[in-house]
BADO-804204 format. One line per 8 residues: their letters; for each residue x, y negated, z of N, C-alpha, C, O. Coordinates in steps of 0.001 Angstrom, whole numbers. Each point is the difference from the previous one (the first is absolute). Example, Ala and Ser with C-alpha at 12.3 -4.5 7.8 and 13.67 -1.06 7.14 Angstrom:
2
as) 13190/5690/7800/-890/-1190/0/900/-1200/0/1036/19/665 | -1386/-1069/-1385/820/-1190/60/-770/-1090/730/509/-1108/169 $
//
This chain:
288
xxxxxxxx) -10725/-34649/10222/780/-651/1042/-858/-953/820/40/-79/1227 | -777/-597/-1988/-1034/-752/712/-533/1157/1267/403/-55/1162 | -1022/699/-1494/-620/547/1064/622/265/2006/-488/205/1111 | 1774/-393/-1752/752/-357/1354/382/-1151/701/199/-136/1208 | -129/-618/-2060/322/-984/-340/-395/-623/1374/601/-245/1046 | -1677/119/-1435/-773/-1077/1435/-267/316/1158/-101/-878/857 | -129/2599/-470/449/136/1436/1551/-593/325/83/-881/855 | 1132/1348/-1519/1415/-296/452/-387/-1286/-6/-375/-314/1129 $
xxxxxxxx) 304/-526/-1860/-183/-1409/415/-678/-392/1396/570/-842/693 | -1751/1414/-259/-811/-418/694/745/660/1624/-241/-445/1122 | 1314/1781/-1527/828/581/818/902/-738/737/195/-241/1192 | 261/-27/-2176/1176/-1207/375/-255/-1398/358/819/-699/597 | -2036/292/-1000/-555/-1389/874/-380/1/1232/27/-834/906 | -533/2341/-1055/-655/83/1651/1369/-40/1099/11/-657/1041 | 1243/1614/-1595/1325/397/1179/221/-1630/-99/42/-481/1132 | 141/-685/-2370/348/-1168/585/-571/-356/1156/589/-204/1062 $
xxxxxxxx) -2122/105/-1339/-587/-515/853/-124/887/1515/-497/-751/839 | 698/1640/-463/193/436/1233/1541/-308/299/112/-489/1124 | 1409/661/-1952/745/-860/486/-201/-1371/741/581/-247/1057 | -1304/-490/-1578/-110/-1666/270/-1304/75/1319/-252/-975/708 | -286/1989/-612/-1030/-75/1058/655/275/1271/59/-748/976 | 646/2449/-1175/340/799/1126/1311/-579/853/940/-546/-578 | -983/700/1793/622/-508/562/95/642/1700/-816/-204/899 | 2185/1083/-830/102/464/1374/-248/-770/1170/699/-1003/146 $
xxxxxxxx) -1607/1288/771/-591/-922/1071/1309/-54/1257/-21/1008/707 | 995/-1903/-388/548/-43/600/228/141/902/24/-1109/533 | 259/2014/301/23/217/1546/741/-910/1012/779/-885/-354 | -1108/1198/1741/48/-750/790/1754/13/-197/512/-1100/-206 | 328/2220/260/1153/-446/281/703/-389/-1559/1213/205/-46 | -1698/-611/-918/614/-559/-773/-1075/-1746/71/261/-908/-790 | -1029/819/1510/-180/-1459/285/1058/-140/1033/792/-891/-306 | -565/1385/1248/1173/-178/962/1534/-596/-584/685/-797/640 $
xxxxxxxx) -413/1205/-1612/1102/421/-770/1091/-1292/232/1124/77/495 | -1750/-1164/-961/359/-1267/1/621/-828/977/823/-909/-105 | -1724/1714/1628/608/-303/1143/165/1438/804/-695/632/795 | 1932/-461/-1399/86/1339/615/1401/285/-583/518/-712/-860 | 162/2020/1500/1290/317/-987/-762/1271/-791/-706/697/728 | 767/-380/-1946/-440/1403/-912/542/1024/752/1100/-287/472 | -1667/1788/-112/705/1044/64/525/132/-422/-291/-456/-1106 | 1984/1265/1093/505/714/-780/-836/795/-597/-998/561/452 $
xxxxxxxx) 1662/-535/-1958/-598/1451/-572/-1030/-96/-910/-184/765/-947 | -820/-2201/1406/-817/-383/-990/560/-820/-1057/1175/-338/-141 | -2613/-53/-892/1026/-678/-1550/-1478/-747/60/-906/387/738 | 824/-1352/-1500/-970/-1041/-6/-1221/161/-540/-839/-853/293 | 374/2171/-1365/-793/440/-357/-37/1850/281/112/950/-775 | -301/-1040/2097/-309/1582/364/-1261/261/116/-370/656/974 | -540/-1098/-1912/-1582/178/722/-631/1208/-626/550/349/-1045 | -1154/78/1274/-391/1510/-442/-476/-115/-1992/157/914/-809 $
xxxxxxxx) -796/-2473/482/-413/-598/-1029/949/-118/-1091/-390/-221/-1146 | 2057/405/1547/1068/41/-1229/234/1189/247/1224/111/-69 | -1700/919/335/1037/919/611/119/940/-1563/931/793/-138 | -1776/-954/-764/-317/576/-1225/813/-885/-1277/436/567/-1002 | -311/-2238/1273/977/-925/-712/1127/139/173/773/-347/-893 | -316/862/2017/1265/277/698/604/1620/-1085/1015/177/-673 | -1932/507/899/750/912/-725/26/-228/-1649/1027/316/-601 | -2160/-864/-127/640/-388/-1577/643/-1278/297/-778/-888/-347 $
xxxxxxxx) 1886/385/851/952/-627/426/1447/708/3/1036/-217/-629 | -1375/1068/1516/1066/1068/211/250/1168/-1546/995/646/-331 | -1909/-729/-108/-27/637/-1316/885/-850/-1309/936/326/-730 | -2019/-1924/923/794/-709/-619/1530/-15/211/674/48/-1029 | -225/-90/1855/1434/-93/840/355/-1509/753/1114/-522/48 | -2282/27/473/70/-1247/558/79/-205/1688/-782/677/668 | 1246/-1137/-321/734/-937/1285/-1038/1157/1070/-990/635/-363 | 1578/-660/1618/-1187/715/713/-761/-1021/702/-260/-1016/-644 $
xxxxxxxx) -133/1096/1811/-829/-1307/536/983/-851/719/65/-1193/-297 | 716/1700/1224/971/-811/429/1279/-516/-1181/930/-624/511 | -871/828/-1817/864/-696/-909/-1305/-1125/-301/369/-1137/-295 | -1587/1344/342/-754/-711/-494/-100/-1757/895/51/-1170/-380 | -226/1928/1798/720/-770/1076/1104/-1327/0/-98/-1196/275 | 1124/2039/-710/1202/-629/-556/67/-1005/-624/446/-1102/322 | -931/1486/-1327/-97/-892/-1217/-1377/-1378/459/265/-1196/-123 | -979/1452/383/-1153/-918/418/324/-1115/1039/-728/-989/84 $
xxxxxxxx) 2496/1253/1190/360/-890/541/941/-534/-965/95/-1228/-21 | 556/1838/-711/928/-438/-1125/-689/-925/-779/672/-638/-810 | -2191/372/898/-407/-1187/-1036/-373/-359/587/-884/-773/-369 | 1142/925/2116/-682/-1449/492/-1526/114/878/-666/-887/533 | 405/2600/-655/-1668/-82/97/403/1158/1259/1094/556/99 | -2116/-386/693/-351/1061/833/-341/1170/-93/-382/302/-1131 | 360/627/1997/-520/1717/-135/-891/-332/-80/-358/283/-1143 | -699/-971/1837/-1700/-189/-763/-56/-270/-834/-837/818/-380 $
xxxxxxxx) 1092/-1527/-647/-250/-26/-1209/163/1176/-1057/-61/-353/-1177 | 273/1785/1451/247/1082/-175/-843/289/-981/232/247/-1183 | -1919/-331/2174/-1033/377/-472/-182/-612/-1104/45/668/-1033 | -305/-2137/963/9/-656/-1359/248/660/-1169/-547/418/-1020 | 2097/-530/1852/1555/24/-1567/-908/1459/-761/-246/155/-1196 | -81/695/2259/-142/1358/-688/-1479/-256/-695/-189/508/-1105 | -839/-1262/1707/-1138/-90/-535/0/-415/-1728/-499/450/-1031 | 1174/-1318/1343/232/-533/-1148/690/290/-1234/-324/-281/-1154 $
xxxxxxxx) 1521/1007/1683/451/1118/-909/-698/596/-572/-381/-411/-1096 | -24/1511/1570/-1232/1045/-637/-1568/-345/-387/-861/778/-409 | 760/-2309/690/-1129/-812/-814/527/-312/-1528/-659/39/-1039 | 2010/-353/1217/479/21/-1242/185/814/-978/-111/-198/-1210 | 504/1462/1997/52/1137/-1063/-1189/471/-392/-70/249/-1203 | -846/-57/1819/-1206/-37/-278/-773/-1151/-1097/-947/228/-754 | 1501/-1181/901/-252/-960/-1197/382/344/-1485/-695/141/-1007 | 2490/-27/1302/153/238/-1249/118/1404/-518/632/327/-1004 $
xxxxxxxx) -1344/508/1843/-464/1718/-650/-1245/-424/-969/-276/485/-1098 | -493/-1667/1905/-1087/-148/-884/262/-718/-1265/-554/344/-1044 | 1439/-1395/1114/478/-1112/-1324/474/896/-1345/-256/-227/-1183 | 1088/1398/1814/613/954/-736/-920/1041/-761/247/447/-1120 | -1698/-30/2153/-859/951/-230/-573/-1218/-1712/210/72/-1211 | -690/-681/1798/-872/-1427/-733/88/273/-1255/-832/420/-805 | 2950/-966/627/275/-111/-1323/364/1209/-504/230/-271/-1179 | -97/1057/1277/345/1340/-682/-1089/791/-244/181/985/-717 $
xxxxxxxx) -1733/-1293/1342/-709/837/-427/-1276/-801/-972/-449/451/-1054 | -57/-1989/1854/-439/-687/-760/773/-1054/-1156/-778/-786/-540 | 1618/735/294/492/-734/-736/1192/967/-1587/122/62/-1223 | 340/372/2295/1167/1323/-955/-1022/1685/-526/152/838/-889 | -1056/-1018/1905/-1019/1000/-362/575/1246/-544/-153/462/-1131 | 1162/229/2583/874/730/-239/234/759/1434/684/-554/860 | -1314/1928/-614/33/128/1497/1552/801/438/68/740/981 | 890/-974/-1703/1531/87/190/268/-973/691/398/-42/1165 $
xxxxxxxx) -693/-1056/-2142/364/-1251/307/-680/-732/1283/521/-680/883 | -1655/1003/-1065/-505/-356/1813/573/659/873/181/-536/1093 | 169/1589/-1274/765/881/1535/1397/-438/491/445/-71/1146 | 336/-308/-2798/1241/-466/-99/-249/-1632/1347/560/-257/1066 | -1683/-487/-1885/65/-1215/558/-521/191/1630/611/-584/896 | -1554/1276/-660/107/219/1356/1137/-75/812/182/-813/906 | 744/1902/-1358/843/306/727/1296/-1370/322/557/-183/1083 | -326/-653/-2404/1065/-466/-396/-1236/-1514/1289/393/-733/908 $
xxxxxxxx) -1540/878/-1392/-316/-1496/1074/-46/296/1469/-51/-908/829 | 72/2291/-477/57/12/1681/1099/116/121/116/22/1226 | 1177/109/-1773/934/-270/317/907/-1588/224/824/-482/778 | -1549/114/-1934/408/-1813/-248/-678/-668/1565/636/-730/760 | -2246/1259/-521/-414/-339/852/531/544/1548/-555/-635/897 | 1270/1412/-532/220/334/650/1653/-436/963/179/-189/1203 | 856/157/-2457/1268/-603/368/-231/-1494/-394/1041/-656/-34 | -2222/-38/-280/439/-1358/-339/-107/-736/1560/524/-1113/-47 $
xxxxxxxx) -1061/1441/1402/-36/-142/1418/1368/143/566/561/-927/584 | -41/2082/-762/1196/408/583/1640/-950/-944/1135/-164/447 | -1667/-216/-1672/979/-1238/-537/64/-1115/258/1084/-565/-148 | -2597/-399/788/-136/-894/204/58/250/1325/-534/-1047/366 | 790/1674/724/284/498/1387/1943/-443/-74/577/-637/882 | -45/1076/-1905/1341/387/128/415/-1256/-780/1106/-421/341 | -1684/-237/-1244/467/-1634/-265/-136/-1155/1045/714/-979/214 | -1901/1432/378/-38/-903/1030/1005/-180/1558/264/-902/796 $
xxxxxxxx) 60/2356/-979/1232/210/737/1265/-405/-89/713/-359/938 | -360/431/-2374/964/-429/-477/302/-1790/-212/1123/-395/315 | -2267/-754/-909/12/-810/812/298/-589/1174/630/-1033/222 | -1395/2163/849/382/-601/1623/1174/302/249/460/-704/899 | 490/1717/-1444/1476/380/599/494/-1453/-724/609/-672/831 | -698/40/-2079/528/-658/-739/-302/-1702/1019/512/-1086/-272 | -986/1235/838/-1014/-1250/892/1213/-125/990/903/-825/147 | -1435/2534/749/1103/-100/1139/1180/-390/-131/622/-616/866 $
xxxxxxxx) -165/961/-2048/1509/-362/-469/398/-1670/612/704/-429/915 | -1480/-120/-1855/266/-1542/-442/-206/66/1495/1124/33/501 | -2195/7/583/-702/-763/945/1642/294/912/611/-897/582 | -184/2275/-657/1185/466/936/1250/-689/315/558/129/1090 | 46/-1133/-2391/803/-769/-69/-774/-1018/621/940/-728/318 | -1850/190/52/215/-1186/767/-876/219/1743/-56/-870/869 | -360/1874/-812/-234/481/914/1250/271/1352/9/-223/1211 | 1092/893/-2331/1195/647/939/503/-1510/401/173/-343/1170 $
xxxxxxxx) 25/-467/-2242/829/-1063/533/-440/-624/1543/567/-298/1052 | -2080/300/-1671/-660/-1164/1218/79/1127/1434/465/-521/1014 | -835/1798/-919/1078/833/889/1014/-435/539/120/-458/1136 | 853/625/-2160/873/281/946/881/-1654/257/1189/-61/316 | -2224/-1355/-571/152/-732/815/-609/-228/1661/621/-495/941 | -2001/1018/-948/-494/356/1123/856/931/760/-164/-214/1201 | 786/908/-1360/959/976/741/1450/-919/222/462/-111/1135 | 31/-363/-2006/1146/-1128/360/-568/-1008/940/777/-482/824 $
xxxxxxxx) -1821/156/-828/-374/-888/1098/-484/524/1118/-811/-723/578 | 1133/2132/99/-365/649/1092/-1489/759/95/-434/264/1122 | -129/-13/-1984/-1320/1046/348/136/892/-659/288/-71/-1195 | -536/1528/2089/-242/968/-43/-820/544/-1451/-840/-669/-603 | 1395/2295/149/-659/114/-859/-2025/32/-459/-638/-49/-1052 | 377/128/2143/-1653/313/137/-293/-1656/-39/-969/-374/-662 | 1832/-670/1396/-663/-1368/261/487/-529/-1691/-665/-796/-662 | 2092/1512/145/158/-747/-1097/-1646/315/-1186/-812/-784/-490 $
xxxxxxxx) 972/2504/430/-1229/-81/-1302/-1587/-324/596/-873/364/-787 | 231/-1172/2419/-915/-527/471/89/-1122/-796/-832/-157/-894 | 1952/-870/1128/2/-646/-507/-150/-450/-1884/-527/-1017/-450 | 995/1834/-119/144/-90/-1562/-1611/677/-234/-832/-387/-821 | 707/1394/1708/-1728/389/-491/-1121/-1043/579/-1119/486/-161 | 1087/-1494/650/-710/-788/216/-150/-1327/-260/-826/-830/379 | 2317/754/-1505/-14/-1151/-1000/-286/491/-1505/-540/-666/-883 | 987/1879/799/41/298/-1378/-1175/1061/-599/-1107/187/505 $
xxxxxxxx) 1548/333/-1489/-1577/673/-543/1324/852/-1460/1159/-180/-374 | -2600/1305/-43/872/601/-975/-276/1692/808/-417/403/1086 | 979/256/-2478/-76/1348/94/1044/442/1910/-388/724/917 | 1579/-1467/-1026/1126/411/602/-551/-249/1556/141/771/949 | -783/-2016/-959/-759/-872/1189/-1118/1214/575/-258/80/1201 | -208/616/-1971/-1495/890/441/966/871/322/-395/401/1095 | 1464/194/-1336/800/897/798/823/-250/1346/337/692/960 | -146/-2284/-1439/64/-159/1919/-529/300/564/368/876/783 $
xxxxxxxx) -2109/-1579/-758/-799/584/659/-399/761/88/-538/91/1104 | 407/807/-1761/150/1681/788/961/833/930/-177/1062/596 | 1749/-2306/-718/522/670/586/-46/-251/1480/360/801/864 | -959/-2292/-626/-680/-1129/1132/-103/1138/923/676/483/907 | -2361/-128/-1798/-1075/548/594/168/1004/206/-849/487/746 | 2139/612/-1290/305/1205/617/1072/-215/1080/596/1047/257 | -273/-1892/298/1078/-419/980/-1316/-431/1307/214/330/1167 | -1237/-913/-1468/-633/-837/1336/-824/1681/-587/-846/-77/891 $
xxxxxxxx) 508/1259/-1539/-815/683/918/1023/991/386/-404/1096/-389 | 1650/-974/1031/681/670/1372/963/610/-965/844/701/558 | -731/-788/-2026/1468/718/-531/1304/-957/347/28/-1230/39 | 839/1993/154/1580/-651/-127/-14/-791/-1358/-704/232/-982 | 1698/-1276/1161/535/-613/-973/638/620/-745/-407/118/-1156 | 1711/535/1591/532/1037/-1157/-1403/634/-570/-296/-656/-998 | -448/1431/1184/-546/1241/-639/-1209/-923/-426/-713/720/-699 | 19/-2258/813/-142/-54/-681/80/-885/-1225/-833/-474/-772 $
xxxxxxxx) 2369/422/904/708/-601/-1367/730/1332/-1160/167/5/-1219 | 123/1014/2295/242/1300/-697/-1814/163/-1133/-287/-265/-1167 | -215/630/1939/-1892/541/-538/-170/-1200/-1021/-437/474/-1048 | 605/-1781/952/273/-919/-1140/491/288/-978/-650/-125/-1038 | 2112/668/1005/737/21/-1125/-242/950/-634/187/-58/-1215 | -753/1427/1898/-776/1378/-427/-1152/-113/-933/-199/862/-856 | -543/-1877/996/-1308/-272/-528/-104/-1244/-1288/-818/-268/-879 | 2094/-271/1322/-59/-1274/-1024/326/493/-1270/822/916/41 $
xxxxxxxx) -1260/-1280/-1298/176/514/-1578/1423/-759/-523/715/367/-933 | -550/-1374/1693/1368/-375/-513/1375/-210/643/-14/-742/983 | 1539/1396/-1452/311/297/582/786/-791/709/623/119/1054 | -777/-955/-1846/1022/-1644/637/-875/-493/1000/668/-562/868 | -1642/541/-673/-1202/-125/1403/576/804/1041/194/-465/1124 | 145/1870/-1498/409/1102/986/1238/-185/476/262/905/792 | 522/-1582/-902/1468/-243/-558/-198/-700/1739/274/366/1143 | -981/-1686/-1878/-297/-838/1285/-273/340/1682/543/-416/1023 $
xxxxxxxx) -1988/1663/-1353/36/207/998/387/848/969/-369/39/1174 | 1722/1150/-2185/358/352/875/1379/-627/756/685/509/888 | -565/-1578/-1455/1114/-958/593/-467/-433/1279/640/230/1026 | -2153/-1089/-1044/-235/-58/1705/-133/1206/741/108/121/1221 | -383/879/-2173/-200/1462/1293/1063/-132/422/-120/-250/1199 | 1851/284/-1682/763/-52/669/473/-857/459/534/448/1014 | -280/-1868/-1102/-214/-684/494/-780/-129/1551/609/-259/1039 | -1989/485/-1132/-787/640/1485/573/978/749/-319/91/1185 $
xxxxxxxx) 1455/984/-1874/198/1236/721/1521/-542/555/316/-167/1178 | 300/4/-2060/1754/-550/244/237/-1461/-190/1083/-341/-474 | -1931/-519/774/478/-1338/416/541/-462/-1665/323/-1182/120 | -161/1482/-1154/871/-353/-1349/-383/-1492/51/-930/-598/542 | 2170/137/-1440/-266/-1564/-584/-817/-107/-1383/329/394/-1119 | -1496/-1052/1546/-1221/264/-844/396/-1143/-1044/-175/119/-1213 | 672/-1125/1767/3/-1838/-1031/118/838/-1255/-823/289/-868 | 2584/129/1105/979/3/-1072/-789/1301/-902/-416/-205/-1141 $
xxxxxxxx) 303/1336/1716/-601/1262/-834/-1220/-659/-918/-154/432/-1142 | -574/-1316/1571/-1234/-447/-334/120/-776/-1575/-423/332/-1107 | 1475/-1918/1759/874/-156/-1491/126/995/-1180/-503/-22/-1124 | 1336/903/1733/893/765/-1327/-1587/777/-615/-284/-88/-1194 | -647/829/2202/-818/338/-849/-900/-1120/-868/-505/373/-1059 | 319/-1701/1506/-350/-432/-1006/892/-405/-1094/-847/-54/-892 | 1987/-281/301/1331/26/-848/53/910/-878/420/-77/-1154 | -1022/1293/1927/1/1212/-665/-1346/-200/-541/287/-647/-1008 $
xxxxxxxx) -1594/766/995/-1358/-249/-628/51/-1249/-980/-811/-326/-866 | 2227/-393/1329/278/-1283/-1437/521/631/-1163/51/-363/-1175 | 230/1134/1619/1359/644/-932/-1120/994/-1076/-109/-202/-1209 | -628/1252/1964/-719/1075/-410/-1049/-978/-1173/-90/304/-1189 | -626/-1476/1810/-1064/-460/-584/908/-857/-1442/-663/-166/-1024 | 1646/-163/1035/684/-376/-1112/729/868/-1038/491/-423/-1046 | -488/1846/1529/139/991/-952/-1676/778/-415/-74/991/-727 | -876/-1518/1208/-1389/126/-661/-254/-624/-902/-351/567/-1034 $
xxxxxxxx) 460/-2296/1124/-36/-1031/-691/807/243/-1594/-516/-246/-1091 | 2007/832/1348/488/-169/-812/83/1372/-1212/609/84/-1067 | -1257/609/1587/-811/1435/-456/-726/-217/-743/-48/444/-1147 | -939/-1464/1870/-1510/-275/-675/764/-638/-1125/62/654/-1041 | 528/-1823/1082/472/-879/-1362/672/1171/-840/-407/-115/-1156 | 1174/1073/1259/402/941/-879/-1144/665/-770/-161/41/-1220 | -674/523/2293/-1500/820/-813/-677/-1544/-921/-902/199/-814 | 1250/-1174/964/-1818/-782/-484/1004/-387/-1556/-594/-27/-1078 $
xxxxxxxx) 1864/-204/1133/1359/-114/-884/-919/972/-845/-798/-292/-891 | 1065/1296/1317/304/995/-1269/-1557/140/-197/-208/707/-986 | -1010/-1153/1607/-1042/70/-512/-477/-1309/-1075/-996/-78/-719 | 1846/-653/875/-171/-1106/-1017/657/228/-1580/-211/-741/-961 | 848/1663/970/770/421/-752/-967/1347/-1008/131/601/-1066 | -804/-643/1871/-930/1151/-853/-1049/-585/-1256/-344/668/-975 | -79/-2129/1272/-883/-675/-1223/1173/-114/-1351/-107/164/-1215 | 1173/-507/2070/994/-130/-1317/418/1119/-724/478/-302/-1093 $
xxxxxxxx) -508/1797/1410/260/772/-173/-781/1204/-996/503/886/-691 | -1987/-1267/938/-1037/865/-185/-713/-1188/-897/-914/307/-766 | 1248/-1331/856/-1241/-1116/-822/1168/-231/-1296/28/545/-1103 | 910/-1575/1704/586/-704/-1138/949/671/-674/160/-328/-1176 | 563/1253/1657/1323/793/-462/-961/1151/-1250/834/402/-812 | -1786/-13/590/-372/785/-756/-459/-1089/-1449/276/309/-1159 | -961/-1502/1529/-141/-1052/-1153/1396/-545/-379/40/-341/-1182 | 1482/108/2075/913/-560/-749/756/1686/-1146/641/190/-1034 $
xxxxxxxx) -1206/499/1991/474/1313/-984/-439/197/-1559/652/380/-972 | -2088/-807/1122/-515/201/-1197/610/-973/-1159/484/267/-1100 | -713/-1597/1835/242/-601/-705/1875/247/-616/306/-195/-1176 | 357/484/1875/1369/748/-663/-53/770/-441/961/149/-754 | -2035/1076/733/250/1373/-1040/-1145/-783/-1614/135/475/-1127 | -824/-1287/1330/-1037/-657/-1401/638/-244/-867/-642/123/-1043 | 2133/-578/817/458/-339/-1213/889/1242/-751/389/8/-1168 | -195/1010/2175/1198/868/-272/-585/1035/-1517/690/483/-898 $
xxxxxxxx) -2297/-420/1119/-77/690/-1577/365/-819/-1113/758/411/-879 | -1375/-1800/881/185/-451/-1178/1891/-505/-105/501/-534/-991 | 159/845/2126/1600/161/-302/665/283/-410/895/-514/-672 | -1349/2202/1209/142/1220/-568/-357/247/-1456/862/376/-795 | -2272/-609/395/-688/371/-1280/420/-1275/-1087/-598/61/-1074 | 1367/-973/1206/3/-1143/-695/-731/-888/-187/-1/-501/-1124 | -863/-7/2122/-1246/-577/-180/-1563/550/-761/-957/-733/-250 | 1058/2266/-17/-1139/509/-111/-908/-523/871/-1161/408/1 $
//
């Protein structure tokens, strides 16, 4: 087994190390990207350099590039950061093909067991990107939440006091900050470069990961389109995000309840047992 041994090793150090080297040279229209609108049709990593990651992806059964997309504004980050997310991915799996190769062949000295561990570490290495992609997501919806209840309020006092929906969220995006705040400003900056207000408070609520965010903005779309009374709608949706975030709260205290309940269950309930079944022979037997 030795005799293989140390090319595969030296195999698999080398693919790390051209992971961590190689790197698709960016073209002019994805430097553009940033200030620019994307074509339709493209996804954030179309470069000829994944086009081979893309398909053991598709094998795996994972997201295509535009779910990849998705998810990357869902935590907050950009289509450029594409390249990274993916670099880094498959630096990883590549890591732990090798961690896996390591111990199963130098340590378990078992070439089952190295193939086994290969396989089982490019996989660990591979979805542990796409979990910490989708926690971090889950966070920011949990962010937007909280930030949404006091966001709507301060709304839809700016609107009771006479400004317009675009002057009300100018205003709240240039005092405030937060996940919800960086979606104003996008929606700013897609209004001053020549979109409608409706469409682009509609293209907001399309893109935003959460849906009580979306909730919001398609209230000013209509609002912008049919004149609606923004104050009062604005209220009730925040009333309503009081309501939702206090049946989270009181969820969580149910789950952490019954997780406190598990030391007592698994620790002490098996020692008060014993100690009740210890006397029953010599009960039974007459003090034998």
């Amino acid at each position: 087994m030795s005799g293989w041994l140390g090319p595969a090793v030296l195999l698999v150090v080398a693919g790390v190390g051209g992971l961590l080297v190689v790197r698709s040279r960016p073209s002019l229209a994805q430097r553009l990207d940033p200030y620019r609108g994307r074509t339709p049709g493209t996804g954030p990593d179309t470069g000829a350099f994944w086009a081979p990651l893309r398909r053991v992806d598709r094998v795996a059964g994972a997201p295509a590039a535009g779910g990849l997309g998705a998810r990357l504004r869902a935590a907050g980050l950009s289509d450029g950061d594409a390249d990274r997310f993916r670099t880094r991915q498959y630096t990883q799996t590549a890591i732990g093909a090798a961690c896996g190769l390591v111990l199963g062949a130098a340590l378990l000295h078992s070439t089952v067991l190295a193939a086994v561990g290969v396989v089982v570490g490019a996989a660990v290495g591979h979805t542990r990107g796409p979990a910490r992609l989708a926690r971090a997501a889950d966070e920011r919806r949990t962010r937007m939440r909280l930030e949404l209840v006091t966001i709507d309020q301060v709304l839809a006092i700016h609107v009771r006091a006479g400004a317009g929906p675009v002057q009300a969220i100018t205003r709240v995006a240039g005092r405030g900050e937060g996940a919800v705040v960086d979606e104003l400003h996008g929606i700013i900056a897609s209004i001053r470069a020549g979109r409608s207000e409706s469409d682009a408070f509609r293209h907001a609520a399309r893109c935003t990961a959460e849906p009580h965010a979306a909730r919001t903005y398609r209230l000013f779309a209509l609002a912008a389109e049919q004149g609606a009374d923004l104050g009062v709608a604005l209220r009730a949706l925040s009333d309503d995000l009081r309501a939702v975030r206090r049946d989270e709260l009181r969820r969580q205290a149910t789950r952490r309840r019954a997780a406190m309940l598990v030391p007592t269950i698994a620790v002490l309930a098996p020692i008060m047992l014993l100690f009740v079944i210890a006397p029953l022979p010599s009960i039974v037997l007459g003090g034998r």
